[in-house]
VOVO-401592 format. One record per residue (C-alpha): residue number from 1; x, y, z negated. Coordinates in nm, 2 decimals, padded with zeros to 4 digits. Each point is the difference from the previous one (the first is absolute). Layout:
BEGIN
   pos        u        v        w
   NUM        X        Y        Z
...
//
This chain:
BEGIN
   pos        u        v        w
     1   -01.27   -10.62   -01.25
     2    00.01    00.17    00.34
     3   -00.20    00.28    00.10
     4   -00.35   -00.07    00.13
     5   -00.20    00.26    00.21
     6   -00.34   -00.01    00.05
     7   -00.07    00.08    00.40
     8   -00.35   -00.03    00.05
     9   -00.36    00.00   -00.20
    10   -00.28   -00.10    00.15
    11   -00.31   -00.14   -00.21
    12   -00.34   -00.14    00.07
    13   -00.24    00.12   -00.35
    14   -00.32    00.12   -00.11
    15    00.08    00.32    00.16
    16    00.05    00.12    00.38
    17    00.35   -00.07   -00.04
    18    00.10   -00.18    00.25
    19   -00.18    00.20    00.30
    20    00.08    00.31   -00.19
    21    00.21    00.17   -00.23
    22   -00.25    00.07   -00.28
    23    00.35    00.21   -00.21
    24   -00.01    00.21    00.31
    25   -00.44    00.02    00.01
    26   -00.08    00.01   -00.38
    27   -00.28   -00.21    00.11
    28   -00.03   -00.25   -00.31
    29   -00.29   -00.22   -00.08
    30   -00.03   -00.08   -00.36
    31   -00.23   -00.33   -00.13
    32   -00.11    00.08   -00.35
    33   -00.34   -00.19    00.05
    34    00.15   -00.33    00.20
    35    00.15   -00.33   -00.15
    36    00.09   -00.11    00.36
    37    00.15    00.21    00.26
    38    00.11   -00.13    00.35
    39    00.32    00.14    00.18
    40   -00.05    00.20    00.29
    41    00.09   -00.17    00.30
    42    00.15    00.09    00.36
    43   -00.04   -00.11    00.33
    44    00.09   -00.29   -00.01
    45    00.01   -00.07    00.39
    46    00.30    00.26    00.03
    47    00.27   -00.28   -00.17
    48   -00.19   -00.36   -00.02
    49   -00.13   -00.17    00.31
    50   -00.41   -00.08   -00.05
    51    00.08   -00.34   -00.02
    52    00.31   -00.01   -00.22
    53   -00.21    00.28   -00.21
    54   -00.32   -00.23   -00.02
    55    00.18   -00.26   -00.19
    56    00.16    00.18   -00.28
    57   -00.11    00.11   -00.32
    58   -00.02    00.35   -00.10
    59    00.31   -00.01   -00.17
    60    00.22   -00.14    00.27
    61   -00.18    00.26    00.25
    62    00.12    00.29   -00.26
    63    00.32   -00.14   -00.07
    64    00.10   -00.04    00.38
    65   -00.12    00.34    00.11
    66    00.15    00.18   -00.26
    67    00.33   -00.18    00.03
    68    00.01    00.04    00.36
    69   -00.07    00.44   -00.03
    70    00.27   -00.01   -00.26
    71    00.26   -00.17    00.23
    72   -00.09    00.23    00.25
    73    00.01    00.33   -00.19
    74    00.33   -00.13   -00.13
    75    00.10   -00.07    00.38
    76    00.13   -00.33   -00.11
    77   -00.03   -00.30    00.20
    78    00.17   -00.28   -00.12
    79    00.01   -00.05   -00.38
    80    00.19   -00.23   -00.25
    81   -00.29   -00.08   -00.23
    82   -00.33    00.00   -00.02
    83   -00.10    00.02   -00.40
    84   -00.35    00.04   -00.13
    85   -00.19   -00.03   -00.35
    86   -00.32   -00.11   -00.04
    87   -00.28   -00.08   -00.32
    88   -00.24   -00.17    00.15
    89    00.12   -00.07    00.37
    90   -00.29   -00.08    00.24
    91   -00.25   -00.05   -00.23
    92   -00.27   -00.02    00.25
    93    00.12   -00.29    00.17
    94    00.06   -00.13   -00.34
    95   -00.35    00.07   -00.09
    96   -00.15   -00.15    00.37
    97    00.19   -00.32   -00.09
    98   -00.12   -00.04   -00.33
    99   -00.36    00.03    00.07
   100    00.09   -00.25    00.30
   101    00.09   -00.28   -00.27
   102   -00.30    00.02   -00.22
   103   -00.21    00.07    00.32
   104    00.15   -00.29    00.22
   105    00.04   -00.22   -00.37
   106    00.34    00.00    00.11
   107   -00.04   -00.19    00.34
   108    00.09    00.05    00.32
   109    00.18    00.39   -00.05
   110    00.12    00.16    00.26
   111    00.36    00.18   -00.13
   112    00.01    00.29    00.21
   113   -00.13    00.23   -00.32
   114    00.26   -00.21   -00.22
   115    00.29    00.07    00.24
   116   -00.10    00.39   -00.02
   117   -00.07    00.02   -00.34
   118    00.37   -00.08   -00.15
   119    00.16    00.36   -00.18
   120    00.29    00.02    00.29
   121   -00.26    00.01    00.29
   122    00.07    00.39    00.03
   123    00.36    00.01    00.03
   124    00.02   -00.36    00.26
   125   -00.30    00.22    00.24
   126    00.27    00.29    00.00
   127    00.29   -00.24    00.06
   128   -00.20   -00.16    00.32
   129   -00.12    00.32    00.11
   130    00.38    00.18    00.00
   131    00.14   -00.35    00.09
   132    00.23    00.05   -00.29
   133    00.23   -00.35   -00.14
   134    00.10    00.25   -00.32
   135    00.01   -00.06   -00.38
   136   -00.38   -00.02   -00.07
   137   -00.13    00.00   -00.34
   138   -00.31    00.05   -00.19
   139   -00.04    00.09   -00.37
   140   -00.33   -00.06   -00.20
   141    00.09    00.10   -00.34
   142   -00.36    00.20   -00.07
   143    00.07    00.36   -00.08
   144    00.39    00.00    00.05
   145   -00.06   -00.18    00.39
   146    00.10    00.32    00.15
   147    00.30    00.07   -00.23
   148    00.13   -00.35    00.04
   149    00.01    00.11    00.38
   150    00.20    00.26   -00.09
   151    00.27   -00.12   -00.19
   152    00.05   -00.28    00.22
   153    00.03    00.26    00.29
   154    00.24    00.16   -00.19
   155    00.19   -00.35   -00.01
   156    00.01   -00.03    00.31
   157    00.13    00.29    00.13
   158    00.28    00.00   -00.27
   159    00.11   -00.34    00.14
   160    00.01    00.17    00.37
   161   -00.36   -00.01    00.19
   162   -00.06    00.37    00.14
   163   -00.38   -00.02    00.05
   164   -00.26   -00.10   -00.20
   165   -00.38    00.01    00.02
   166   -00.14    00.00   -00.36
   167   -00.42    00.01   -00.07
   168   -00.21   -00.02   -00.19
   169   -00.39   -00.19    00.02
   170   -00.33   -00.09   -00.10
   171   -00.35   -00.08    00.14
   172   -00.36    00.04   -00.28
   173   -00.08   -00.34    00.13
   174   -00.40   -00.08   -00.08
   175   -00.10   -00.20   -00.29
   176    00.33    00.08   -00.24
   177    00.00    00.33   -00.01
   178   -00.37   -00.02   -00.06
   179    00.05   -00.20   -00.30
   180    00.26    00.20   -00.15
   181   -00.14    00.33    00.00
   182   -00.30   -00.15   -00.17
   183    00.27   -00.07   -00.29
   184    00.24    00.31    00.05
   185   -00.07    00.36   -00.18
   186    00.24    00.19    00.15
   187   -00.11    00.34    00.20
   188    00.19    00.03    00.37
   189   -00.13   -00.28    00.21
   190    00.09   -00.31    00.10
   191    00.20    00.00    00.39
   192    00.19   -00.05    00.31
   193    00.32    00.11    00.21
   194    00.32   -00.07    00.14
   195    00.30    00.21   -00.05
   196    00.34   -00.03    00.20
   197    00.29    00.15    00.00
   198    00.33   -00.06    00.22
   199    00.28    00.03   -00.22
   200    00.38    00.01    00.12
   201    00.34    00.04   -00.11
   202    00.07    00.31    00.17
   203   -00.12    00.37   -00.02
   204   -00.18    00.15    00.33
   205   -00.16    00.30    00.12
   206   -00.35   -00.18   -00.08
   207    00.08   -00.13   -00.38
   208   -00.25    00.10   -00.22
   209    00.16   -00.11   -00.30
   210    00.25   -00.22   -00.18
   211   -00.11   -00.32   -00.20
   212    00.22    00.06   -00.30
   213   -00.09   -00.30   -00.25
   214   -00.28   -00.27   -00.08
   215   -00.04   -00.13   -00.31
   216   -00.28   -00.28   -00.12
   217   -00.10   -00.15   -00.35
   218   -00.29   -00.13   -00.10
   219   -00.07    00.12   -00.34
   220    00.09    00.26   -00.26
   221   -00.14    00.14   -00.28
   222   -00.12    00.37    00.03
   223    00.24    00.15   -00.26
   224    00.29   -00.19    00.21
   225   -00.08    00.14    00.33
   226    00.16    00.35   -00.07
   227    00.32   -00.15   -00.03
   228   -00.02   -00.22    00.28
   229   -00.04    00.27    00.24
   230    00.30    00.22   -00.18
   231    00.23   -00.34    00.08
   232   -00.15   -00.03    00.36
   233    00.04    00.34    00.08
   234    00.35    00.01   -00.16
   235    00.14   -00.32    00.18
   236   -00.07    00.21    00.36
   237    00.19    00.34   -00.18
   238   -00.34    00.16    00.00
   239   -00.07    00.24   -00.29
   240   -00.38    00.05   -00.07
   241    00.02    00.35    00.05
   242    00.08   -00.14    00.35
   243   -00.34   -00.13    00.03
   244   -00.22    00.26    00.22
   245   -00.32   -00.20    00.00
   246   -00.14   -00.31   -00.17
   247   -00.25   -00.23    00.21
   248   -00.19   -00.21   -00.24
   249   -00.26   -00.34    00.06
   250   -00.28    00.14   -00.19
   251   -00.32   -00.18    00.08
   252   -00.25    00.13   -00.26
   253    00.04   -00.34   -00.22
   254    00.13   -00.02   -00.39
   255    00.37   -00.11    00.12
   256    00.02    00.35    00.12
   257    00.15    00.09   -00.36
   258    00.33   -00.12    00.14
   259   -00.04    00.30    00.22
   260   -00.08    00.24   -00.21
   261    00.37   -00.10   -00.22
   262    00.17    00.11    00.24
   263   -00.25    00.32    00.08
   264   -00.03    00.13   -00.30
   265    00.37   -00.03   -00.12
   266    00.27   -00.06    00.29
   267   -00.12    00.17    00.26
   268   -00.21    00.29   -00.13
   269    00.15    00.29    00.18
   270    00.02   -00.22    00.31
   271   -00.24    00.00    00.31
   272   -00.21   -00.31   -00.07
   273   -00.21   -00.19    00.30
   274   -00.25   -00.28    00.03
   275   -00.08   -00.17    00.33
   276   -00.31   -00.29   -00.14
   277   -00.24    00.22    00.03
   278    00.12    00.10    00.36
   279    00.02   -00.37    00.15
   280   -00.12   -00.16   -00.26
   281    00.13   -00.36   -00.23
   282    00.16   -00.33    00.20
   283    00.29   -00.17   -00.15
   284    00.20    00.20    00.30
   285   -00.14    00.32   -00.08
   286    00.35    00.09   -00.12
   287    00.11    00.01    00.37
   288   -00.25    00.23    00.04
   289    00.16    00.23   -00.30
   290    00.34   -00.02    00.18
   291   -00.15    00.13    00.34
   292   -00.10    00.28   -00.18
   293    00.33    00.10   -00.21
   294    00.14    00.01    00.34
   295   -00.24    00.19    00.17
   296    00.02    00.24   -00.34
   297    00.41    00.01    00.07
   298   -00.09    00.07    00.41
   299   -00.27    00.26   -00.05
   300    00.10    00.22   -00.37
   301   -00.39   -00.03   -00.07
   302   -00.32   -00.26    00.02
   303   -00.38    00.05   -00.05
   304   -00.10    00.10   -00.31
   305   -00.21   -00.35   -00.09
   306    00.42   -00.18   -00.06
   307    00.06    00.26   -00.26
   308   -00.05   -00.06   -00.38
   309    00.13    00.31   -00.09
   310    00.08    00.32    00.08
   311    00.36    00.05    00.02
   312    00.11    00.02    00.34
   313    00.34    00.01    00.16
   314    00.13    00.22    00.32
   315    00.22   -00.31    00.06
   316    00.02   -00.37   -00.09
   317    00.33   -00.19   -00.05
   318   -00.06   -00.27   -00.16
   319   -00.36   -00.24   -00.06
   320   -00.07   -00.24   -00.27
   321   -00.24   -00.24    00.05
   322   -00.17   -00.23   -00.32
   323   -00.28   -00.26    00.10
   324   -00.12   -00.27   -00.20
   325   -00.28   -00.20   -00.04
   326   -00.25   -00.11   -00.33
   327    00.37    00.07   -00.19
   328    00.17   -00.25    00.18
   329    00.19   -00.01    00.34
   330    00.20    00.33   -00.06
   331    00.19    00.16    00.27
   332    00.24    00.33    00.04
   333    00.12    00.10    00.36
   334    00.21    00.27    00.02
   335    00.01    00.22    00.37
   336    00.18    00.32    00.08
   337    00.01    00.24    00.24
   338    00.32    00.01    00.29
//
């Protein structure tokens, strides 16, 4: 597989994020009260017309703006895919529609929240808005949507694109969410974001980090998972004494034991990080995690509220990062620093 270097960040989360640079402020809000927690939003009017803005959901308007600051801060213009993963896609429009049928008894529907409310809605408002004809794919594989990104980003630049936009994204929605916190026990709440990231195949004065490998399953027992990562990390000729840091998914819910494995045995003397409780849990939150393992590369340090423990580096090589989600949907994605 060819090299793949990650050239720009740029996220849209529970915290000030995008308008800021909350590893630079320290200024993180923590929820430990809230089931439901919006994103913070911009200004919209500084990328999206009023009128183009008025008709898209909150996803698409996160997706596009976000997309659009990473292209710029990557200074890239034209691009040879457009790849994003999503869990739940526009579930808004989804939700407007839905209510429309029972409402309407299924007569005489306007399709306008049907049209919006498909999964690759994000990604077709980004083509349209960068008048881009490239590769443009959306994965909705729940937890591993983001990673599925990934690897095929990976794919295509080892068959020869240059430039790829990769995100992540979810929107709360209204009446889902609702109904499954009332069933869920877990303790960081329940939200939004987008997370892209412009990823080439060449090294520049700007690259934060490279992308080494992505790798997906969907289940495992606990007593397996050791291994798994030993064979992971020894397919890329990565030692685990290699391993500066660890950024684990925990979300305060009984499937964090797959965490604490690789805690309490693997990665003991290793500086360990957590990022739910930052921008809380979306089945893209993982793109979230990987914005912060670079930023952790890029800046040697983050606010104390990521850390687990207390063993702390001068310098950070290379990042593991471990999500999954209710013990299913597993995901490693190795990054290093150039």
């Amino acid at each position: 597989m060819k090299s793949s270097f990650i050239n720009s960040a740029v996220s849209i989360s529970s915290q000030e994020t995008f308008n800021a640079d909350v590893f630079e402020t320290n200024q993180i809000l923590l929820f430990p009260n809230e089931k439901i927690v919006n994103a913070i939003k911009p200004n919209y009017k500084e990328y999206i017309s009023p009128i183009k803005s008025r008709r898209m959901a909150s996803g698409v308007k996160m997706g596009v703006v976000t997309a659009k600051k990473a292209l710029n801060t990557a200074e890239v213009s034209e691009i040879d895919a457009i790849i994003t993963g999503t869990g739940l896609g526009c579930i808004e429009d989804s939700e407007k529609f839905l209510d429309a049928v029972i409402d309407n008894d299924e007569q005489y529907l306007t399709p306008t929240s049907f049209i919006q409310s498909t999964h690759n809605t994000v990604a077709a408002q980004i083509a349209l808005l960068e008048k881009s004809n490239a590769y443009n794919v959306t994965y909705v594989n729940g937890a591993n949507s983001f990673e599925a990104a990934l690897i095929d980003a990976q794919m295509q630049l080892n068959e020869g694109s240059t430039k790829i936009l990769v995100g992540g994204v979810d929107e709360l929605g209204n009446k889902f969410i609702k109904e499954y916190c009332k069933r869920n026990t877990q303790k960081v709440p329940f939200s939004e974001g987008a997370n892209f990231f412009v990823i080439e195949n060449e090294k520049k004065e700007n690259t934060l980090a490279e992308l080494v490998d992505v790798c997906c399953f969907q289940k495992i027992k606990e007593e397996d998972l050791e291994n798994k990562v030993i064979l992971f990390l020894k397919e890329n000729k990565v030692e685990l004494d290699d391993i500066d840091a660890i950024c684990l998914g925990i979300n305060g819910s009984e499937y964090d034991s797959f965490y604490t494995v690789l805690q309490k045995k693997l990665f003991k003397e290793t500086t360990q990080l957590q990022y739910k409780n930052v921008c809380g849990e979306f089945y893209t939150a993982s793109a979230f995690g990987l914005y912060t393992s670079v930023n952790l590369l890029r800046k040697k340090e983050l606010p104390k509220e990521f850390y687990i423990n207390n063993i702390v580096k001068k310098e950070y090589k290379h990042v593991l990062l471990y999500n999954q989600y209710k013990g299913t949907q597993h995901s490693l994605v190795l990054v290093k620093r150039c």
